[in-house]
MOPAC internal coordinates of N, CA, C and O (Angstrom, degrees):
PM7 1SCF
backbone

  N    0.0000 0     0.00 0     0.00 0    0    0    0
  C    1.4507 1     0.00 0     0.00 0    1    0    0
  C    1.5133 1   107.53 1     0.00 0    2    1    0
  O    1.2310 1   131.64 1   -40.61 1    3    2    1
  N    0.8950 1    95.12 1   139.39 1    3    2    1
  C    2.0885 1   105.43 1   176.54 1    5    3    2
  C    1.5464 1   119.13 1  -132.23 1    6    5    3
  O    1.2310 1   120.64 1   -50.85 1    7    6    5
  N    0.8933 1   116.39 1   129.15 1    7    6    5
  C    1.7948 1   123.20 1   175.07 1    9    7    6
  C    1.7632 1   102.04 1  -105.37 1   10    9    7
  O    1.2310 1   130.89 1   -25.50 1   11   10    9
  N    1.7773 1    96.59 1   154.50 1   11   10    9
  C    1.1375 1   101.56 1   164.78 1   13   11   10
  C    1.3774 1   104.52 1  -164.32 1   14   13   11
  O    1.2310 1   108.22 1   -16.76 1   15   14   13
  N    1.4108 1   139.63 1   163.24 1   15   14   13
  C    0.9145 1   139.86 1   174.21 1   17   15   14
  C    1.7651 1   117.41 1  -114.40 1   18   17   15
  O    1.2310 1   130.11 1   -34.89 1   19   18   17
  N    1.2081 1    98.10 1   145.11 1   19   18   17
  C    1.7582 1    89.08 1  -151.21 1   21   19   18
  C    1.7959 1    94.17 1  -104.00 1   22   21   19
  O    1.2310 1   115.44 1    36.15 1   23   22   21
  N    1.2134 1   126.26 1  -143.85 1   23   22   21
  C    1.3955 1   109.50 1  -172.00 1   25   23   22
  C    1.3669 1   113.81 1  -115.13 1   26   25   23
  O    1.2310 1   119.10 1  -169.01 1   27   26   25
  N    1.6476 1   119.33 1    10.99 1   27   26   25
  C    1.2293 1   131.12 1   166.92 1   29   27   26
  C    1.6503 1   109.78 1  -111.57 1   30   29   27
  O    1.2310 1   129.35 1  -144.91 1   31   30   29
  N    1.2705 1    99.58 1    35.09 1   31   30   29
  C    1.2676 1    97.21 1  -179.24 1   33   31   30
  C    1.6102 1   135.37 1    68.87 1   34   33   31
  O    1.2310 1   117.70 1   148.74 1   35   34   33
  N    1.4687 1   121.99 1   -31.26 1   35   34   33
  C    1.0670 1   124.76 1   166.96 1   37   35   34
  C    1.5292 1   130.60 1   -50.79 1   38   37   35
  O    1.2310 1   121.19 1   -55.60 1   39   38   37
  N    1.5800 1   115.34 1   124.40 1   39   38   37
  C    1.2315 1    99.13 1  -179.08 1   41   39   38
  C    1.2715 1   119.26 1   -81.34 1   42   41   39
  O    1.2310 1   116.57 1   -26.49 1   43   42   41
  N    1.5646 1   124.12 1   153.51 1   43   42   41
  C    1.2551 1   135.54 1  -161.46 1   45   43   42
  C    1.5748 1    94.70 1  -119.59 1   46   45   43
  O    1.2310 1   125.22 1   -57.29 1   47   46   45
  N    1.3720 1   107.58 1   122.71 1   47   46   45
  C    2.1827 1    99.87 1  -179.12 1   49   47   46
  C    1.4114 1    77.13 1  -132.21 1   50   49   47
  O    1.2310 1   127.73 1   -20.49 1   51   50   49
  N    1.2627 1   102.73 1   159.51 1   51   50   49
  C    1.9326 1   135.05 1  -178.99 1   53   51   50
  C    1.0218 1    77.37 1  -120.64 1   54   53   51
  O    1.2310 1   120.67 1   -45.87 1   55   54   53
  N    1.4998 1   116.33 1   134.13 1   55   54   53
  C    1.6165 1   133.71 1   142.88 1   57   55   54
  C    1.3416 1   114.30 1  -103.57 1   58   57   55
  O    1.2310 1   102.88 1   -72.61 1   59   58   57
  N    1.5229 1   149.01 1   107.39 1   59   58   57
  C    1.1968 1   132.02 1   171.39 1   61   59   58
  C    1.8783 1   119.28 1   -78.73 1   62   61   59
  O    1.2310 1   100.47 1     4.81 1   63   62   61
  N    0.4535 1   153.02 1  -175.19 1   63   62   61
  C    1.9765 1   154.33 1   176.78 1   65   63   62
  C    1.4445 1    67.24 1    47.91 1   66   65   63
  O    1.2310 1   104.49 1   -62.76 1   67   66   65
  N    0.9426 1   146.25 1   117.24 1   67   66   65
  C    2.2132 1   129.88 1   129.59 1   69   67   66
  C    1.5146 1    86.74 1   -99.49 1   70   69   67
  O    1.2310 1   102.55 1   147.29 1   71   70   69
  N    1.3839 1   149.58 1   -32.71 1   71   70   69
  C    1.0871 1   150.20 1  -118.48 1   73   71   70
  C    1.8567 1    74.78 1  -106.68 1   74   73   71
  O    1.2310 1   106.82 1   147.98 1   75   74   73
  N    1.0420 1   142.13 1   -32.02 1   75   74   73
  C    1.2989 1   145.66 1  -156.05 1   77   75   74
  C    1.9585 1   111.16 1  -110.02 1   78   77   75
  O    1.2310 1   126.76 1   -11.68 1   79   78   77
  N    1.3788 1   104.61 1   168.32 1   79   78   77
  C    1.4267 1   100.22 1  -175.54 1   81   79   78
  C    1.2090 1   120.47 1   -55.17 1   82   81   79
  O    1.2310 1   111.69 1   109.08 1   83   82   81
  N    1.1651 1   133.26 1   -70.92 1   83   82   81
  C    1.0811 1   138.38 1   172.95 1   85   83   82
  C    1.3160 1   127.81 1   -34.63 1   86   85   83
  O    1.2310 1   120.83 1   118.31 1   87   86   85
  N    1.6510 1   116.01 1   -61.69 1   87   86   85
  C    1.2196 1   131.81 1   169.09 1   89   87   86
  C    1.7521 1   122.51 1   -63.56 1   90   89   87
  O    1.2310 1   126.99 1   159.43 1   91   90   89
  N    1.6202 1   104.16 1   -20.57 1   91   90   89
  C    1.3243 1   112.78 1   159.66 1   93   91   90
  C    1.8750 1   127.65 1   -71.32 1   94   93   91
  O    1.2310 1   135.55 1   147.53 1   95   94   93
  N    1.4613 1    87.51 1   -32.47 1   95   94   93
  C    1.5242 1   101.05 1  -175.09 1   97   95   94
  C    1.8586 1    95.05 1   -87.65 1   98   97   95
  O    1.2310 1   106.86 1   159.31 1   99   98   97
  N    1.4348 1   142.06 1   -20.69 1   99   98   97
  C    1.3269 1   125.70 1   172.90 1  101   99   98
  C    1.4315 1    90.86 1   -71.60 1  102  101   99
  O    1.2310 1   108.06 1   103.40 1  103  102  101
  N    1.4881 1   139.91 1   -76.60 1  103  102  101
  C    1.2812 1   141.08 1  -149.18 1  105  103  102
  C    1.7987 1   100.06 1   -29.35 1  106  105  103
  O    1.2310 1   133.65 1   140.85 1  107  106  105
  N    1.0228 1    91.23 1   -39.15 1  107  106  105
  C    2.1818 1   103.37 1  -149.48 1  109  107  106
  C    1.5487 1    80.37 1   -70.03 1  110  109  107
  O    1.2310 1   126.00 1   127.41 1  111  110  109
  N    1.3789 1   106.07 1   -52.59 1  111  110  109
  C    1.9609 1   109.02 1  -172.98 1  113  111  110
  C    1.4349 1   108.08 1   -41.23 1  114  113  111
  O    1.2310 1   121.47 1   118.42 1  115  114  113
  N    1.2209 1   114.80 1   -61.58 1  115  114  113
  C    1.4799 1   126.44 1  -178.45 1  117  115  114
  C    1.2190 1   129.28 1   -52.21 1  118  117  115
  O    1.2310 1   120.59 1   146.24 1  119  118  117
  N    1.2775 1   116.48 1   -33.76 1  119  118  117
  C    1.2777 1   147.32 1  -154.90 1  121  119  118
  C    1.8826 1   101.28 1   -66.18 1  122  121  119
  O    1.2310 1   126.36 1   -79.63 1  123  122  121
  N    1.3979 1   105.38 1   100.37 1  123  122  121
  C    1.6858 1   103.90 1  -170.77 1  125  123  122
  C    1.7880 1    95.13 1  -148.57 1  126  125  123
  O    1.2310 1   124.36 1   -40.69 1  127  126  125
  N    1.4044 1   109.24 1   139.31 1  127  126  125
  C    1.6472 1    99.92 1   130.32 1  129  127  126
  C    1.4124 1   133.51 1    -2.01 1  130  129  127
  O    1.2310 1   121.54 1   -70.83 1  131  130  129
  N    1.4031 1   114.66 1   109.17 1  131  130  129
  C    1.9137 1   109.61 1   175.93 1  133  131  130
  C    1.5105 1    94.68 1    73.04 1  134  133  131
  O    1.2310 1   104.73 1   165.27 1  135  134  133
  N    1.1888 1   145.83 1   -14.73 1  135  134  133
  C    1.1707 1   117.91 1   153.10 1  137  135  134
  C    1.6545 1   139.35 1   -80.95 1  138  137  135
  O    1.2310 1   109.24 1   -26.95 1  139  138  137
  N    1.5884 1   137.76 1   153.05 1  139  138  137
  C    0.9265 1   118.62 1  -163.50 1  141  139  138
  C    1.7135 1    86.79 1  -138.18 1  142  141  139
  O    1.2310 1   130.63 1   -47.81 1  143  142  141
  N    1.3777 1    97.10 1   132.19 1  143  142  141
  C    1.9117 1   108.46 1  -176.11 1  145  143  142
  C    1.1852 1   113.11 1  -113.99 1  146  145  143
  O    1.2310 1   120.57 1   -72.16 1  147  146  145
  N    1.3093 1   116.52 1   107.84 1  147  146  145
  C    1.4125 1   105.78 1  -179.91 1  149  147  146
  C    1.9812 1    99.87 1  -103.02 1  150  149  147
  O    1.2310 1   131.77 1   -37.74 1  151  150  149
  N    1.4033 1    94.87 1   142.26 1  151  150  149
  C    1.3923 1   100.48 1  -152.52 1  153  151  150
  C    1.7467 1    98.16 1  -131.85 1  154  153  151
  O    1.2310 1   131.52 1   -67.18 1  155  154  153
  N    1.4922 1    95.36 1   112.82 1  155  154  153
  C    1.1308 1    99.25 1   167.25 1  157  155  154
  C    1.3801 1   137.59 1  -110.77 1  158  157  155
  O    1.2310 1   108.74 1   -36.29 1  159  158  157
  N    1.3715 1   138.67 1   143.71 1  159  158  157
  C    1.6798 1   129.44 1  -171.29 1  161  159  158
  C    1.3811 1   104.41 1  -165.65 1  162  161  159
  O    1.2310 1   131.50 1     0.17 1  163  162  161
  N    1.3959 1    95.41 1  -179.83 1  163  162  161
  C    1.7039 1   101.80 1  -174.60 1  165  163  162
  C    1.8266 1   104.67 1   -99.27 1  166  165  163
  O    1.2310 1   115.04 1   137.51 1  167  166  165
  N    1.2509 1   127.01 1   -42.49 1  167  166  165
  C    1.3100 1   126.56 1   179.24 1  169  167  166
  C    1.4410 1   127.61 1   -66.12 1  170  169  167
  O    1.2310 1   113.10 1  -139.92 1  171  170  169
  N    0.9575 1   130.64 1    40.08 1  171  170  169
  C    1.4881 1   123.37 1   174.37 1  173  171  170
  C    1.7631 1   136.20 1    10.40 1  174  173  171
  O    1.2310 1   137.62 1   127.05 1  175  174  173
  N    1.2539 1    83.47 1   -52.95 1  175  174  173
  C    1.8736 1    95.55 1   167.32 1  177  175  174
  C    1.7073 1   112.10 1   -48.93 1  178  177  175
  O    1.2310 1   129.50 1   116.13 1  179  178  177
  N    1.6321 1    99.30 1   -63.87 1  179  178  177
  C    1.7851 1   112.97 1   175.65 1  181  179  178
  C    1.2357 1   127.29 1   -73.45 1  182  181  179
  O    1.2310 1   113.65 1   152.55 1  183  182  181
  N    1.1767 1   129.63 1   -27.45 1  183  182  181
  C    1.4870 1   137.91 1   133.84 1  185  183  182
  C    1.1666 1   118.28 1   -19.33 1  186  185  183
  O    1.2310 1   122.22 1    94.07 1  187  186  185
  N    1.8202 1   113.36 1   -85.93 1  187  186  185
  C    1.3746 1   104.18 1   178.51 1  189  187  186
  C    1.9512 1   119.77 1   -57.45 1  190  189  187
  O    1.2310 1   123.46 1   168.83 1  191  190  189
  N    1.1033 1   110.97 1   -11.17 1  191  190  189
  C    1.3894 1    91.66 1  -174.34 1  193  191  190
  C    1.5664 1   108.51 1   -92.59 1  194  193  191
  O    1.2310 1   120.86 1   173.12 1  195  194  193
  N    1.5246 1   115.97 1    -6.88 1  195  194  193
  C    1.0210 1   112.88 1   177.29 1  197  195  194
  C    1.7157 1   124.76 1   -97.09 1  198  197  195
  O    1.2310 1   137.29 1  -177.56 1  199  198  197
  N    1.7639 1    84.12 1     2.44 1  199  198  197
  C    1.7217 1    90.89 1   170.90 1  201  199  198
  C    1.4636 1   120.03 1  -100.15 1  202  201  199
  O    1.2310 1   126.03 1   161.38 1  203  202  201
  N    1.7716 1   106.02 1   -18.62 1  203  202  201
  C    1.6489 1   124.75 1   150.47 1  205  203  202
  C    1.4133 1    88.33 1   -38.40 1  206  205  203
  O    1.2310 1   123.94 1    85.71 1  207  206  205
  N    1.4188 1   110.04 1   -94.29 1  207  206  205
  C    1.6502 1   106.38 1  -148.51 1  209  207  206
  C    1.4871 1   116.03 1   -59.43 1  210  209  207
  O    1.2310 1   114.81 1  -165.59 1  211  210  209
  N    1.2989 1   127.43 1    14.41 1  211  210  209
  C    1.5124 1   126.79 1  -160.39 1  213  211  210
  C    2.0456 1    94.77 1  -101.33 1  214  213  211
  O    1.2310 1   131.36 1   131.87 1  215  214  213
  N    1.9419 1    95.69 1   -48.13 1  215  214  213
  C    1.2330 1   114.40 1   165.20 1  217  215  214
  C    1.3175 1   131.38 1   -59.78 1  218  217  215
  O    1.2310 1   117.39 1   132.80 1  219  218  217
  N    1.1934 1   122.57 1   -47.20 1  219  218  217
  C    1.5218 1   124.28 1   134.54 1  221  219  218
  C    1.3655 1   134.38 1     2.30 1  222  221  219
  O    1.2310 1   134.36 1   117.58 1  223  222  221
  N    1.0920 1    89.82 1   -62.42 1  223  222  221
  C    1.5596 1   111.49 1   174.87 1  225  223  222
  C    1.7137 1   133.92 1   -70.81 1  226  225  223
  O    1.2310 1   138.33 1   152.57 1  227  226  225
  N    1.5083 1    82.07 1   -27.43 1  227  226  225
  C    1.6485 1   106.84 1   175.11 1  229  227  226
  C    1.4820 1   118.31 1   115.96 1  230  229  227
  O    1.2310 1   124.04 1  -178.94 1  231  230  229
  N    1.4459 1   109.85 1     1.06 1  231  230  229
  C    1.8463 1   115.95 1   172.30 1  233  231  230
  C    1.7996 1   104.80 1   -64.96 1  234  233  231
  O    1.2310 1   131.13 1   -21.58 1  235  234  233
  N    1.3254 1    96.12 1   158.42 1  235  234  233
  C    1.3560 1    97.88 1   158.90 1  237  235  234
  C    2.1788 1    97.20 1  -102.32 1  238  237  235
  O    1.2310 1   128.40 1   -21.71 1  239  238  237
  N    1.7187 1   101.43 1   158.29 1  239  238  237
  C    1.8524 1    85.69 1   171.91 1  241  239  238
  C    1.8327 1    75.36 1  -139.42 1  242  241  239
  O    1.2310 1   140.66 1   -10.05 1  243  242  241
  N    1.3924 1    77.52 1   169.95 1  243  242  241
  C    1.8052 1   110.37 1   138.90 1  245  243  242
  C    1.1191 1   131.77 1  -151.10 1  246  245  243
  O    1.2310 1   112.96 1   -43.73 1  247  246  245
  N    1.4122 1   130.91 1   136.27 1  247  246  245
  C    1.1030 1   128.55 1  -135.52 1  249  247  246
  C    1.9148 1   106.60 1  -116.37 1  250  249  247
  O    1.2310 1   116.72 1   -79.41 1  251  250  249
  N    1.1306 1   123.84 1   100.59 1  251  250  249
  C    1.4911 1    97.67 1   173.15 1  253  251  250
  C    1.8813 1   128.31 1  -114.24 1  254  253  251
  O    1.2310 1   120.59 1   -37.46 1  255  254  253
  N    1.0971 1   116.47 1   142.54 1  255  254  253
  C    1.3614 1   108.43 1  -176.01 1  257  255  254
  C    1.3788 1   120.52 1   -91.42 1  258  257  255
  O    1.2310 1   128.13 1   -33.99 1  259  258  257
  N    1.7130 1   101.95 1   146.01 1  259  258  257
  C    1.2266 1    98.72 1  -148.76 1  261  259  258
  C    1.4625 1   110.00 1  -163.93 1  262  261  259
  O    1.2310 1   119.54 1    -1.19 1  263  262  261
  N    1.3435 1   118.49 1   178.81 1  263  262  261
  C    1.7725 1   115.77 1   164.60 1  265  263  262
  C    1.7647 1   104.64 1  -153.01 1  266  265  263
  O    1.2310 1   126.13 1   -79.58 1  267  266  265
  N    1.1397 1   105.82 1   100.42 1  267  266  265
  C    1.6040 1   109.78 1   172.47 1  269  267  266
  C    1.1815 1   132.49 1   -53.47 1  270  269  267
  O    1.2310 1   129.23 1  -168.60 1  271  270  269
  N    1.4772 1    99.81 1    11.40 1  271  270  269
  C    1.4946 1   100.45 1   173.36 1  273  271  270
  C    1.8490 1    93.68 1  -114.20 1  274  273  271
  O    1.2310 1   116.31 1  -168.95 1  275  274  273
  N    0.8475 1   124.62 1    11.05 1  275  274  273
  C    1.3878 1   143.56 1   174.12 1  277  275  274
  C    2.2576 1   103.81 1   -95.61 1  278  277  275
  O    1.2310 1   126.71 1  -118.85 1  279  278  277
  N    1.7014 1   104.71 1    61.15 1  279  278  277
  C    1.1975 1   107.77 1  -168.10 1  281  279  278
  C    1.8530 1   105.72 1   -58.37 1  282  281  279
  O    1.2310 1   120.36 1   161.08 1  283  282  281
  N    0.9717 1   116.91 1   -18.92 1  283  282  281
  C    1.6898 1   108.20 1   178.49 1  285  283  282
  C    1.4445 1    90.94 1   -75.64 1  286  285  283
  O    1.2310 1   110.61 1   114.77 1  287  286  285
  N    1.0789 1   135.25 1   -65.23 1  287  286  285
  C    1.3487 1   125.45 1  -153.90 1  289  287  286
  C    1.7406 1   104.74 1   -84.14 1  290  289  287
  O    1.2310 1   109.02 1  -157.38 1  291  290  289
  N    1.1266 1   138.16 1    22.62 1  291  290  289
  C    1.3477 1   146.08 1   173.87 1  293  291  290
  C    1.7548 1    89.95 1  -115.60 1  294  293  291
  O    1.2310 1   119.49 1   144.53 1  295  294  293
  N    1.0462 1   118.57 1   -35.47 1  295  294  293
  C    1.8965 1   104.26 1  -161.21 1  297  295  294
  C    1.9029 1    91.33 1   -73.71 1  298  297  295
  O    1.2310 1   120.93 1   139.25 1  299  298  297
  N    1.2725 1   115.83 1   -40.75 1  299  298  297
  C    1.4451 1   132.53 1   178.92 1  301  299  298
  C    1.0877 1   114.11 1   -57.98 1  302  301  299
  O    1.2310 1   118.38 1   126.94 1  303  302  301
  N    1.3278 1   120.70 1   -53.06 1  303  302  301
  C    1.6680 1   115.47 1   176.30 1  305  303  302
  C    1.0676 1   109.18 1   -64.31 1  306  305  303
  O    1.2310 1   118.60 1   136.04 1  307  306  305
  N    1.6817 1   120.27 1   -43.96 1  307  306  305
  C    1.4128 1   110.87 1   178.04 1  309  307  306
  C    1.8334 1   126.63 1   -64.10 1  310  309  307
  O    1.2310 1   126.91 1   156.90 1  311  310  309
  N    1.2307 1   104.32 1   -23.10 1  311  310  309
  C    1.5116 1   124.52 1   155.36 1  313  311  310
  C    1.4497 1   107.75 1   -47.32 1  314  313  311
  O    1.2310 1   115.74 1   101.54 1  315  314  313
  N    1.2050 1   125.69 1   -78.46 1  315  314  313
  C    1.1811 1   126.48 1   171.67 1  317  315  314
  C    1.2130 1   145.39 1   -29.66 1  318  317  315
  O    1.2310 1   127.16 1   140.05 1  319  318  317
  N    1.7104 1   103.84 1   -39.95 1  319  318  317
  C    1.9184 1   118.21 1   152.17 1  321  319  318
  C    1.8003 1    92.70 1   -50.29 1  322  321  319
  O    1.2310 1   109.12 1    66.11 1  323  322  321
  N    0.8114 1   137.98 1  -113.89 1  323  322  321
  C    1.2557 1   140.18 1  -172.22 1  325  323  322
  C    1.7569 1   123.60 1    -2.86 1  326  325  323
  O    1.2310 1   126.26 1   170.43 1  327  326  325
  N    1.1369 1   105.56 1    -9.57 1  327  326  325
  C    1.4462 1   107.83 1  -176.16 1  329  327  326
  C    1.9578 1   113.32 1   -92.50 1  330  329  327
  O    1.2310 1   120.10 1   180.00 1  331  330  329

């Protein structure tokens, strides 16, 4: 997991597994106003429902699917925060 704060102040958190227990249960923790979750996992189905309830809450997310042990497609997503 990584935080950062971007230049409007909003915090920016990486969740990796969000799609999973653990990583589902930080997203929900985090999950506030002015925050923005970018949430990554392998299941799509649980992902999106865990970015419903993240939004819910008042986060902004985006969600991408994925497997971090999949290093081409981890250097890219992480490319992608940056865009």
């Amino acid at each position: 997991m990584a935080q950062k704060e971007n230049s409007s102040t909003q915090r920016h958190i990486l969740i990796s597994g969000a799609s999973g227990g653990l990583g589902g249960a930080l997203a929900r923790e985090f999950a506030a106003t002015g925050v923005l979750l970018s949430l990554w996992g392998r299941n799509e189905e649980r992902l999106t429902a865990v970015a419903d309830a993240c939004r819910a809450q008042g986060a902004e997310t985006q969600i991408s699917i994925g497997d971090t042990r999949d290093l081409v497609w981890a250097r890219n997503a992480l490319r992608a925060l940056d865009d």
